[in-house]
C-alpha positions as CSV (number, residue, x, y, z in Angstrom):
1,X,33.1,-24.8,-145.7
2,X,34.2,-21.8,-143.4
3,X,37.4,-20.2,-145.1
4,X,39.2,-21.9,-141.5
5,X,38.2,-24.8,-142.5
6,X,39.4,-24.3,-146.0
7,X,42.6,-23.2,-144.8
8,X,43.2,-26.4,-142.7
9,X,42.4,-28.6,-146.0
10,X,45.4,-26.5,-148.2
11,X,47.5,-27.0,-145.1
12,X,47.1,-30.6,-145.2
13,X,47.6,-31.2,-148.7
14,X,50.9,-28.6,-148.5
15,X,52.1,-30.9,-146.2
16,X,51.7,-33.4,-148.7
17,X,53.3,-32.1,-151.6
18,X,56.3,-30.8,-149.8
19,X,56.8,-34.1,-148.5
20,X,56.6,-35.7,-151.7
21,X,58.8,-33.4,-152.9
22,X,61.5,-35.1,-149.6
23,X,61.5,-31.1,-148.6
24,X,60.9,-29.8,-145.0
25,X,57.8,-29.7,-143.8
26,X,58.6,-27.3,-140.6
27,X,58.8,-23.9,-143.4
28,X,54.7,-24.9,-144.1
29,X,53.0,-22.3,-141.7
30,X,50.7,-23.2,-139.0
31,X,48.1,-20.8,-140.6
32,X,47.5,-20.6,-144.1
33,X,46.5,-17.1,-145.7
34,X,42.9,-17.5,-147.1
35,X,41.3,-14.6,-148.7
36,X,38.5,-14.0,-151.0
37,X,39.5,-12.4,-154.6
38,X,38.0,-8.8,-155.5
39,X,37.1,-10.4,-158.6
40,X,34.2,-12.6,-157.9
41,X,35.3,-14.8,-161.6
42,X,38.7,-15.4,-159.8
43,X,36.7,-18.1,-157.2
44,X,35.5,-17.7,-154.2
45,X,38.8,-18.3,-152.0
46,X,42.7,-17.5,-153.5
47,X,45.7,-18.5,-151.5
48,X,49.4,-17.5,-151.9
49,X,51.0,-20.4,-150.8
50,X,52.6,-21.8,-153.3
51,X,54.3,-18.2,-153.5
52,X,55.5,-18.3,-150.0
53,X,56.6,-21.5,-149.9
54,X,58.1,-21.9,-153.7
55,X,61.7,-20.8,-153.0
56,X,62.1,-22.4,-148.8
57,X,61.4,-25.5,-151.0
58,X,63.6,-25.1,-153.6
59,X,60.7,-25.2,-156.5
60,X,59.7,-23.2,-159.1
61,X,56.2,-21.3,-157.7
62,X,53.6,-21.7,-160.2
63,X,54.8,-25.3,-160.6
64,X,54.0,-25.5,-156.7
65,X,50.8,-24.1,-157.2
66,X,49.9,-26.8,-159.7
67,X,50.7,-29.0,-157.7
68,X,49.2,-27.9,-154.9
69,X,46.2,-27.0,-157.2
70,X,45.5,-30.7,-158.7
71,X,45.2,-32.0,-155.0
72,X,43.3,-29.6,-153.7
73,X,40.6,-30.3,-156.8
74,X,40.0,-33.7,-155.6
75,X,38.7,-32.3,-152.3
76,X,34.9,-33.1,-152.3
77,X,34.5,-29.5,-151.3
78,X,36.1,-28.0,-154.0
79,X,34.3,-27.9,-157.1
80,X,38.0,-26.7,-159.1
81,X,41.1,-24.6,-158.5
82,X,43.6,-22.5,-161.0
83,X,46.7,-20.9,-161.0
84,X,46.9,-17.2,-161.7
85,X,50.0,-14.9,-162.1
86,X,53.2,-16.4,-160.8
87,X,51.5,-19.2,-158.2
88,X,48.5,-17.7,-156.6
89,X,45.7,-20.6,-156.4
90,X,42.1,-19.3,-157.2
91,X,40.0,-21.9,-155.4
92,X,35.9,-22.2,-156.2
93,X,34.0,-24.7,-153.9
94,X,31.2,-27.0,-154.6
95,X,27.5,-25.6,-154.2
96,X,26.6,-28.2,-152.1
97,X,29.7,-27.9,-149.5
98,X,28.8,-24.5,-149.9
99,X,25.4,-24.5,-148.7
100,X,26.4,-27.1,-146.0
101,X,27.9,-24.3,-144.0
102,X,23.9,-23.2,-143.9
103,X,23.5,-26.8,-141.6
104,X,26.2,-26.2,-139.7
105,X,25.3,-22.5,-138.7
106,X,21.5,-23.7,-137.5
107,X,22.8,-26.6,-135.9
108,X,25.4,-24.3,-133.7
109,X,22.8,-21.8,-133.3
110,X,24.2,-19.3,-130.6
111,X,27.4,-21.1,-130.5
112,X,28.3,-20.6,-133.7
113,X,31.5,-18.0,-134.4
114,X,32.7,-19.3,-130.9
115,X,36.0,-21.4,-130.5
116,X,38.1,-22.9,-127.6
117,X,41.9,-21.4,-128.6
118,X,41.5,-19.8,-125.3
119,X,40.2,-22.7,-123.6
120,X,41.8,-23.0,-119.6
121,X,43.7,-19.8,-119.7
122,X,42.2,-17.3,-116.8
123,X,42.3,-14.0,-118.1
124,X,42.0,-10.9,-115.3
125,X,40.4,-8.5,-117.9
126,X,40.9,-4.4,-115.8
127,X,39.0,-1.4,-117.3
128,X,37.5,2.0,-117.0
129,X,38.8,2.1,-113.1
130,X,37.7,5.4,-112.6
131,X,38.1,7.4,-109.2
132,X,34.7,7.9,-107.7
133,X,34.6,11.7,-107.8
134,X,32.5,12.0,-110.9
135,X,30.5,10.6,-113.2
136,X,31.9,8.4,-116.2
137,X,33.6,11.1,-118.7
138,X,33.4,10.1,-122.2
139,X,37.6,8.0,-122.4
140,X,35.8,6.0,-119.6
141,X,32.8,5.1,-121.1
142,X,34.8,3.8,-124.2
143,X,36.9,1.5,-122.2
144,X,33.2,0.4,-120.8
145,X,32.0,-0.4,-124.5
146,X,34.9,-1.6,-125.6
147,X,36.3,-3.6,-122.5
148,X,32.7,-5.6,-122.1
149,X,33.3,-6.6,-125.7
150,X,36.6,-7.7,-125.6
151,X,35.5,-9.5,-122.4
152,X,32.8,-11.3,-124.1
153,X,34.7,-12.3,-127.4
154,X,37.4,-13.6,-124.9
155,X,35.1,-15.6,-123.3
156,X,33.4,-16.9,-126.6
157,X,37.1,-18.1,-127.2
158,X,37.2,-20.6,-124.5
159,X,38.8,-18.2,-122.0
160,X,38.0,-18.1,-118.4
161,X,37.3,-13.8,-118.3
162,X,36.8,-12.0,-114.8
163,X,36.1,-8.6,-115.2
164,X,37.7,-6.4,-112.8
165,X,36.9,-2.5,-112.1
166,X,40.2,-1.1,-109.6
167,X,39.8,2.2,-107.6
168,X,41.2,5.0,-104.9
169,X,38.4,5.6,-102.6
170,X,41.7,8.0,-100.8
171,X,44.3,10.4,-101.9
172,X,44.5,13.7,-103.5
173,X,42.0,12.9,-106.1
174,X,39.6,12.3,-103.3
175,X,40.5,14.7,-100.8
176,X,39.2,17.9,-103.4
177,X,35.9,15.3,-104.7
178,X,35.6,16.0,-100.3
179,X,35.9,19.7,-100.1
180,X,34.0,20.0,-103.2
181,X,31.1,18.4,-101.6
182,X,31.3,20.3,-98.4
183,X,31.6,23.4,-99.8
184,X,28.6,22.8,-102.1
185,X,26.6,22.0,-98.7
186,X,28.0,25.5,-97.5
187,X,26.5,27.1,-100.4
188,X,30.5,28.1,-101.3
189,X,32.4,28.5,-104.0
190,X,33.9,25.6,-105.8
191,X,37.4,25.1,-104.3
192,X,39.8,26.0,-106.7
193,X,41.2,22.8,-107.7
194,X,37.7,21.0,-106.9
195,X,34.8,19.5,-109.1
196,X,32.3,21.5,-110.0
197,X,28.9,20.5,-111.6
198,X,25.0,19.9,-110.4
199,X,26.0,16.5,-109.6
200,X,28.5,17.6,-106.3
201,X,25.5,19.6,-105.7
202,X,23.1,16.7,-105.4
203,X,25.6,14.4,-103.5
204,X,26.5,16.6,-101.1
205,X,22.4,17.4,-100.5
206,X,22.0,13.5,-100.0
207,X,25.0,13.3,-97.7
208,X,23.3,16.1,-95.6
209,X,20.0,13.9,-96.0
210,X,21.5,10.6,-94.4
211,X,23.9,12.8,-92.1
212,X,21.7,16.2,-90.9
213,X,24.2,17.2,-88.6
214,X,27.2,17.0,-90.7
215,X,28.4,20.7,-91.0
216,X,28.4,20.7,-87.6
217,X,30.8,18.0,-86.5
218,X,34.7,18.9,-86.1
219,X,36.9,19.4,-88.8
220,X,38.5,15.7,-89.5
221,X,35.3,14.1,-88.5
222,X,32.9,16.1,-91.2
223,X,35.6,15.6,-93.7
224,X,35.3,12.0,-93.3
225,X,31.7,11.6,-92.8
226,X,31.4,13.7,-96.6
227,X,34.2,11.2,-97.9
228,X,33.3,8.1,-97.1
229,X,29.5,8.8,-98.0
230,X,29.9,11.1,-100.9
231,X,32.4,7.8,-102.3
232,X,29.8,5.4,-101.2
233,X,26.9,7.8,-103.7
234,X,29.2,8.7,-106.3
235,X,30.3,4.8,-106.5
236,X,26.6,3.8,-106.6
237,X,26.2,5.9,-109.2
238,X,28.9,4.7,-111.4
239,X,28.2,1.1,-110.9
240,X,24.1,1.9,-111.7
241,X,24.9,3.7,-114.9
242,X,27.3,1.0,-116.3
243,X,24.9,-1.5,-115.7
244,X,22.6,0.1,-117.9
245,X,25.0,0.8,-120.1
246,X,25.3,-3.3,-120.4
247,X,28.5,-3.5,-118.4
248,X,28.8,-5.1,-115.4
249,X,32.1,-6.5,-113.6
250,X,32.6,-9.3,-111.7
251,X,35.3,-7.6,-108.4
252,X,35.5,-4.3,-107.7
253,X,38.9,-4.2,-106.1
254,X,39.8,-1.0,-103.7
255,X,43.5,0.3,-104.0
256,X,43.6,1.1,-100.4
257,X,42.7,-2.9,-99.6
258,X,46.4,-3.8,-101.2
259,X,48.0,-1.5,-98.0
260,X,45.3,-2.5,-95.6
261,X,46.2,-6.5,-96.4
262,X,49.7,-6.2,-96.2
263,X,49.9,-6.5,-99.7
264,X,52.2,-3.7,-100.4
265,X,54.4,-4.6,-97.9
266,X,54.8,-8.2,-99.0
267,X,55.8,-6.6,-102.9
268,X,58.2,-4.5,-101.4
269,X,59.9,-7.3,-98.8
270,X,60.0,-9.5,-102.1
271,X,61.7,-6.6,-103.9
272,X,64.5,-5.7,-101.8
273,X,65.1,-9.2,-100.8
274,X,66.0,-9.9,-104.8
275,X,68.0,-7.1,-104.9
276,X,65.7,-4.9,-107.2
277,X,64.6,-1.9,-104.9
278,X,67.1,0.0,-103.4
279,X,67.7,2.6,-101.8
280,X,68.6,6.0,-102.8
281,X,68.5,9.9,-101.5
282,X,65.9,8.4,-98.7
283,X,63.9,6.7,-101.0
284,X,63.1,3.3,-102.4
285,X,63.5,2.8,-105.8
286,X,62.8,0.2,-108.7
287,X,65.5,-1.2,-110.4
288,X,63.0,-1.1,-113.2
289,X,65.6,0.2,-115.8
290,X,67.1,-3.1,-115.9
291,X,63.5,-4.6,-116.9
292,X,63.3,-2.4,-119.9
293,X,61.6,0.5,-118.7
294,X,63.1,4.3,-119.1
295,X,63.9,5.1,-115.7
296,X,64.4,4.1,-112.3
297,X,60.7,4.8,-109.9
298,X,60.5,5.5,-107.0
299,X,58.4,3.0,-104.7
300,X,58.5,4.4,-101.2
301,X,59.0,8.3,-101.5
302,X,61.5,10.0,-99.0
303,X,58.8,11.2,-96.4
304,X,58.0,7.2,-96.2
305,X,54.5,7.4,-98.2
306,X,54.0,4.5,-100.7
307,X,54.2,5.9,-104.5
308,X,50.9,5.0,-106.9
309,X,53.6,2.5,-108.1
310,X,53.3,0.6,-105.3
311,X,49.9,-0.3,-105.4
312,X,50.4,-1.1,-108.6
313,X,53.0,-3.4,-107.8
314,X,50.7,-5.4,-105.1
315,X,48.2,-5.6,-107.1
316,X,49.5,-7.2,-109.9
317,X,50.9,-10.0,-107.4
318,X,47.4,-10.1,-106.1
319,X,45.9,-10.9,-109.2
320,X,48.4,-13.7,-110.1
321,X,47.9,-14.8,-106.4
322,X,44.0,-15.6,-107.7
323,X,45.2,-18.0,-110.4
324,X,44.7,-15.4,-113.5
325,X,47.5,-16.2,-116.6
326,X,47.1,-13.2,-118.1
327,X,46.3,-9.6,-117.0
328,X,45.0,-7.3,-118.8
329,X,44.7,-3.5,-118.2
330,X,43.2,-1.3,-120.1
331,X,44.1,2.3,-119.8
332,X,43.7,5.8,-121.4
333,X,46.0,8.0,-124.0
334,X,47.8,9.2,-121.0
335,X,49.4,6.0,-119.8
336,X,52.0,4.9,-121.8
337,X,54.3,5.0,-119.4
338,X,52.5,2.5,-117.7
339,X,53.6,-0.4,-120.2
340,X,57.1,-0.8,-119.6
341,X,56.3,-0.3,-115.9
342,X,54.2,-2.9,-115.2
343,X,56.6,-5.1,-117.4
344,X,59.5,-4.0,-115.0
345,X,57.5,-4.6,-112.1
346,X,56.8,-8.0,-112.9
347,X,59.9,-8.9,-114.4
348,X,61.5,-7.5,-111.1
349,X,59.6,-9.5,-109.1
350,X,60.6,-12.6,-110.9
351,X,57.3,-13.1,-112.6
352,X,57.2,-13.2,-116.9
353,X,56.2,-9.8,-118.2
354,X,54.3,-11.8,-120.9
355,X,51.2,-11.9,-118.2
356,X,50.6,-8.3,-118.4
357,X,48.9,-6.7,-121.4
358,X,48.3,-3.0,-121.6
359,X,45.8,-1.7,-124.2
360,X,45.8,2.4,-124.6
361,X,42.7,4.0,-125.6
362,X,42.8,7.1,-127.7
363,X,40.0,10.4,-126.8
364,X,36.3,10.3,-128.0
365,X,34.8,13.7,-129.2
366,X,31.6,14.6,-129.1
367,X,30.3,16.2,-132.8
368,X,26.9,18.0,-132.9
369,X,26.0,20.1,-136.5
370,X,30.1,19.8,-137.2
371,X,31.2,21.7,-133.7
372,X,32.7,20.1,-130.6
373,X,30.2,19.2,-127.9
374,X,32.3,20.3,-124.6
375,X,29.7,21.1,-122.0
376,X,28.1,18.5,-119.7
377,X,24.4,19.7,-118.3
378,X,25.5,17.5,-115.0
379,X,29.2,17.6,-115.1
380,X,30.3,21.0,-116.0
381,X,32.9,20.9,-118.5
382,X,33.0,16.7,-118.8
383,X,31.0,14.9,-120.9
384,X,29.7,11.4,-119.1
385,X,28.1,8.3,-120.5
386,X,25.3,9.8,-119.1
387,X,25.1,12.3,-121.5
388,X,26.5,10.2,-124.5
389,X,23.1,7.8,-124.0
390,X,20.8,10.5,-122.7
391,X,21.6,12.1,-126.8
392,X,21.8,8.3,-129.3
393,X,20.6,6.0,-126.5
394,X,22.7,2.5,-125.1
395,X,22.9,0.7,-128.1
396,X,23.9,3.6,-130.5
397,X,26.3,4.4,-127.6
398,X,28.2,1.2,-127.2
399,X,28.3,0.5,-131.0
400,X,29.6,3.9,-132.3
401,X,32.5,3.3,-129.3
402,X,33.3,0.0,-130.4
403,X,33.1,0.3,-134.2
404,X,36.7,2.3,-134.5
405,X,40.1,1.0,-132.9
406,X,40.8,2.5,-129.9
407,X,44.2,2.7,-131.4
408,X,42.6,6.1,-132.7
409,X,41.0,9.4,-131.8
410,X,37.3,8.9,-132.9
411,X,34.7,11.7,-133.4
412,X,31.2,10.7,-132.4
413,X,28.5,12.6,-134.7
414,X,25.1,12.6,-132.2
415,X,22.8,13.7,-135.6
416,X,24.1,10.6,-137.4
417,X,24.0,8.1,-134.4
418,X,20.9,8.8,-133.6
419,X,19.5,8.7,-136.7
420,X,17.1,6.1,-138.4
421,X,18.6,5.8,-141.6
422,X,21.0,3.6,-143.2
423,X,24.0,6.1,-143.0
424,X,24.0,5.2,-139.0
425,X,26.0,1.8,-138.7
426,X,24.0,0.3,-136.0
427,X,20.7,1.0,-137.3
428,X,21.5,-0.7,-140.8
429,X,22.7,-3.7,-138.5
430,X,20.2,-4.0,-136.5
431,X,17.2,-2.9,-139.2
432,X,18.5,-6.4,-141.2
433,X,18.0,-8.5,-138.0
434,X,14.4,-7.3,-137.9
435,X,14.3,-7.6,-141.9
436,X,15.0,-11.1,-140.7
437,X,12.6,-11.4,-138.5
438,X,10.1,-10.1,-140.3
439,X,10.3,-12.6,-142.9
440,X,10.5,-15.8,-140.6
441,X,7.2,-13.9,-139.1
442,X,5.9,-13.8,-142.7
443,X,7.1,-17.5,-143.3
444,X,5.7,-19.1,-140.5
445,X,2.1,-17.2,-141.7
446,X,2.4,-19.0,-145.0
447,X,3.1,-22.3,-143.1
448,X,6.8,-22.4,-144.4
449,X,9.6,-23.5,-142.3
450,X,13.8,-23.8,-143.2
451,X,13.4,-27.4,-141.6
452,X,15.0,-30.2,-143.3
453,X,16.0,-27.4,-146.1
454,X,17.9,-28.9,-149.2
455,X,20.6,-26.3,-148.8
456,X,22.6,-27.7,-152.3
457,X,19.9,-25.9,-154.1
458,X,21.1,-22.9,-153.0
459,X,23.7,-22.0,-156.1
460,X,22.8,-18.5,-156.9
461,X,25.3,-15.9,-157.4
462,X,24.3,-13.9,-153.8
463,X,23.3,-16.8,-152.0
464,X,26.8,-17.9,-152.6
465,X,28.0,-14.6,-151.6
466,X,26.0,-14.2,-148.3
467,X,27.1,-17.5,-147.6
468,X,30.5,-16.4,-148.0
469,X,30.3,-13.5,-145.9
470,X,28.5,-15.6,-142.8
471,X,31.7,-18.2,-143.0
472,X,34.2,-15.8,-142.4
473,X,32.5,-14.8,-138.9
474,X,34.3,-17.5,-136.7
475,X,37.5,-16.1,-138.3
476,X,36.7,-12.6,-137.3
477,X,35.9,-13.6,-133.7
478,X,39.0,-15.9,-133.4
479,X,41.2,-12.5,-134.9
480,X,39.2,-9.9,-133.0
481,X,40.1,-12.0,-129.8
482,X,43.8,-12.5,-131.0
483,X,44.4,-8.9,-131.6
484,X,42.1,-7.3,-129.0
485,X,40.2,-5.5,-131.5
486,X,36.4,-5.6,-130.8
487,X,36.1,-3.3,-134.2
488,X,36.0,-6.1,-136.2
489,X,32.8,-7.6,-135.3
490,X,31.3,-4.4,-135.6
491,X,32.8,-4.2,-139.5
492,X,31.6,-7.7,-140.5
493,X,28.3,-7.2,-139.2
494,X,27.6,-4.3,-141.6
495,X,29.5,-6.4,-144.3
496,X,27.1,-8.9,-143.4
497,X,24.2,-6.5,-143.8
498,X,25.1,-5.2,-146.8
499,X,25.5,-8.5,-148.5
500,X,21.7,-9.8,-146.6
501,X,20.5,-6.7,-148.3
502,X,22.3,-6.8,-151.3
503,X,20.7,-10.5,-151.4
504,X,17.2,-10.0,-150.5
505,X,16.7,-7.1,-153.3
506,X,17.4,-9.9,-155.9
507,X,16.4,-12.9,-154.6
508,X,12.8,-14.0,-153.8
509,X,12.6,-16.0,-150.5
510,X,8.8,-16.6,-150.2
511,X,6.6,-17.4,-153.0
512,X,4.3,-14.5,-154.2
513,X,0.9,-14.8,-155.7
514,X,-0.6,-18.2,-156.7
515,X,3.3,-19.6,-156.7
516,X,3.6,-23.1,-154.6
517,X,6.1,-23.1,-152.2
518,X,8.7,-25.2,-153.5
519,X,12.1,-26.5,-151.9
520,X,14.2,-23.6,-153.0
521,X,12.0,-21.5,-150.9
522,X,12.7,-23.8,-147.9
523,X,16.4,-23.6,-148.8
524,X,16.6,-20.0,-148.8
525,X,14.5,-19.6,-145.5
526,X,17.5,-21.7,-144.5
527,X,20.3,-19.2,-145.7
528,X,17.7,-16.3,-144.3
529,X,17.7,-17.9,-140.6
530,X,21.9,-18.5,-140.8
531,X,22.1,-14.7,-141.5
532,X,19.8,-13.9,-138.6
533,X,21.7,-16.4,-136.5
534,X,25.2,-15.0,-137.1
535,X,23.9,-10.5,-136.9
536,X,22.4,-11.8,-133.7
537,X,25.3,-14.0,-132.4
538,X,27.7,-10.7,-133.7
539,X,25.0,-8.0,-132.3
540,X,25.7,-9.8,-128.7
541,X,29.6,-10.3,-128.7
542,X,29.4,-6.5,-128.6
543,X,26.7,-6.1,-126.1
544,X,24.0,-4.8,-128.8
545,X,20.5,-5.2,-129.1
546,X,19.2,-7.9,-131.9
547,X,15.5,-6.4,-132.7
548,X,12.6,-7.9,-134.0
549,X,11.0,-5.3,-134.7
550,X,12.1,-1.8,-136.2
């Protein structure tokens, strides 16, 4: 019995009691708080429902709880209940229900943890969206960890995910990545608001390759030969190193695409014809103020040129246009501003702000023997994803980035990620999967197998609390999907870890010496192969490695 499933059964009997009781069953919540007590002698699951629900009710708590209690002990699951404090309800569950979560895990083999609340909704997931002028700096390469994870724990929800990478192959940005590469074919100095780095040096020797005469050819013509080829490698390159970084996106969308389609122009007819762009001092503005947002923005600047906003605008209409419920963008510490825009914009244009979703992702520092890593062998002054795996390798990479909420500036130590020991999170993850694996290995030697395991026998003290630590996974996937918070798979797996380890030191799974094999062994094999199961099912939600070997 998952502690889902456990919640579902107190709801039910709530329901129940507060009916007998001729009180109103609308206060019982649709999600009842299950948690497991510090105190292992407490049980194995406490609720305070009874406390929450004691007064709505007009009852006395504890004399809910009892009540509550004395139904809920007549559950074939639960072995018995009691009431502690003032109405909290200490809940211990039957061995055997307990080791039938062990079936249940081997019979949903990679589909276990997975659920359907998501199920129909298309979700339009946008991240890293980097401007092809240089390689993937390290904010970047966090949003590429930690957007692929969300992606795939949306997807393990039922949702229909389309990842979605957005980008400016023109403007300013673009027009210094250009003169940076043609001075570097001059042999000049960097521009002085240009890129700098041995990788402008490299593209701008391969656009020289594929176009010899290049330097030669007039002004506006070399600059757009160096453009539209330098954009064309440096995009390559991106794309390449985030697919061996595991990412990969289904559209890559091209700003300029919403102006060339008429895109832009359709957002804006749409705005002044409701009555929320106007004009003001030559310009066009949003009447995004009364949306929510701070200020007014402009849309069309006074000279005539489209603002980034614009853009924005069209593509957000262009991506409820493809049928998508729910966008999601992901963008770095210096967007903030960006919520309540988007909001404005879509409320402006008549559509509900609830389909857009912003997610802010705090800086990632580099940490080498306690002192900032700043310098980038290829990129000058940035550090890239390059460099990040080139130091701890992809999946050392991808875990560290996704292990902390993006809600916060991390620190990434390169000593301890790319160490073998147990201090570095994803090794001790990834060294119990091949634990695992080891022993099935060792197992299937000896001729033993976890089929048709009696999984009642399995009433230890850490089997029980291994067990307990595997059911809460499909809550931690259905709440890391919820709350957009990849981190939490990371956390439970080294819970998990910790408690397969914890486990294995003091209980013997194969039979040593002369011992017969006997059904406890098979049992535990069991438990051994649901633990493998649910670090490998977790290892892949965020797009690491499960070894079999170490």
């Amino acid at each position: 019995m998952t502690p889902a499933e456990l919640a579902t059964v107190i709801r039910s009997v709530v329901l129940d009691a507060v009916e007998a009781r001729g009180g109103d069953t609308s206060v019982v919540p649709a999600q009842v708080t299950v948690e497991r007590p510090r105190n292992p002698e407490h049980g194995d699951y406490a609720t305070n429902i009874a406390l929450q629900l004691a007064k709505k009710i007009g009852t006395n708590p504890r004399e809910f709880a009892e009540q509550v209690a004395g139904a809920l002990a007549e559950d074939a699951g639960i072995a018995e209940t009691e009431i502690a404090g003032p109405g909290f309800i200490n809940i211990r569950l039957d061995t055997g229900a307990q080791g039938r979560l062990v079936d249940e895990v081997l019979a949903a083999g990679a589909g276990f943890g997975t659920g359907e609340k998501y199920s129909g909704l298309k979700i339009n997931l946008e991240f890293v969206s980097a401007n092809p002028t240089g390689p993937i700096h390290l904010g970047g390469t966090r949003w590429a960890a930690v957007g692929d994870a969300l992606g795939r724990i949306l997807a393990a929800q039922g949702a229909d995910v389309t990842r979605e990478y957005y980008f400016n192959d023109h403007g300013a940005q673009i027009d210094r990545f250009t003169r940076s590469l043609i001075a570097a074919a001059k042999g000049e100095p960097v521009p002085e608001d240009g890129y700098a780095g041995e990788y402008i040096n490299e593209i701008a020797a391969d656009v020289l390759a594929e176009h010899p005469g290049a330097l030669e050819l007039p002004e506006e013509e070399r600059h757009e030969v160096f453009r539209s080829v330098g954009v064309e490698l440096m995009f390559a390159h991106i794309k390449r190193t985030l697919a061996e970084f595991g990412t990969v996106f289904d559209v890559y969308t091209h700003e300029n695409s919403m102006f060339e389609s008429g895109q832009v122009d359709k957002a804006i007819e749409t705005l002044k014809g409701n009555g929320n762009l106007y004009e003001s001092d030559g310009a066009w503005w949003l009447r995004s103020t009364a949306f929510g947002d701070d200020k007014d923005r402009v849309v069309i600047k006074s000279d005539g040129d489209a603002a980034y906003i614009a853009g924005d605008i069209a593509y957000y209409l262009d991506k409820r246009s493809r049928g998508f419920d729910l966008a999601i963008y992901m963008l770095g510490a210096d967007h903030h501003g960006y919520i309540a825009r988007l909001k404005a914009a879509a409320a402006a244009l008549g559509e509900d702000p609830a389909t857009i979703e912003v997610l802010i992702g705090q800086m990632v520092n580099l940490v080498r023997n306690g002192k900032p890593v700043r310098m980038s062998k290829r990129a000058g002054t940035v550090i890239t994803l390059d460099d990040l795996v080139e130091a701890i390798g992809v999946d050392a990479a991808r875990y560290a980035l996704i292990r902390s909420s993006v809600d916060n500036t991390m620190d990434i130590d390169l000593a301890l990620w790319a160490s073998a020991t147990s201090d570095n999170p994803v090794y001790y993850v990834q060294y119990a999967h091949a634990r695992l694996s080891s022993l099935a290995r060792n197992a299937e030697a000896l001729g033993l197998s976890a089929e048709g395991a009696d999984t009642s026998l399995l009433t230890d003290e850490y089997e029980g609390k291994l067990i307990r630590t595997i059911a809460e996974f499909p809550g931690i996937v259905a709440t890391a999907a919820e709350l957009r918070e990849p981190h939490r798979i990371s956390r439970f797996l080294e819970d998990l870890a910790a408690s397969y380890h914890r486990f294995y030191d003091r209980v013997r799974v194969l039979p040593q010496g002369d011992e017969e094999p006997g059904e406890i062994h098979t049992a535990r094999l069991a438990l051994c192969a649901a633990a493998r199961q649910t670090l490998a099912n977790g290892l892949g939600l965020v797009g690491v490695s499960a070894p079999e070997r170490m």
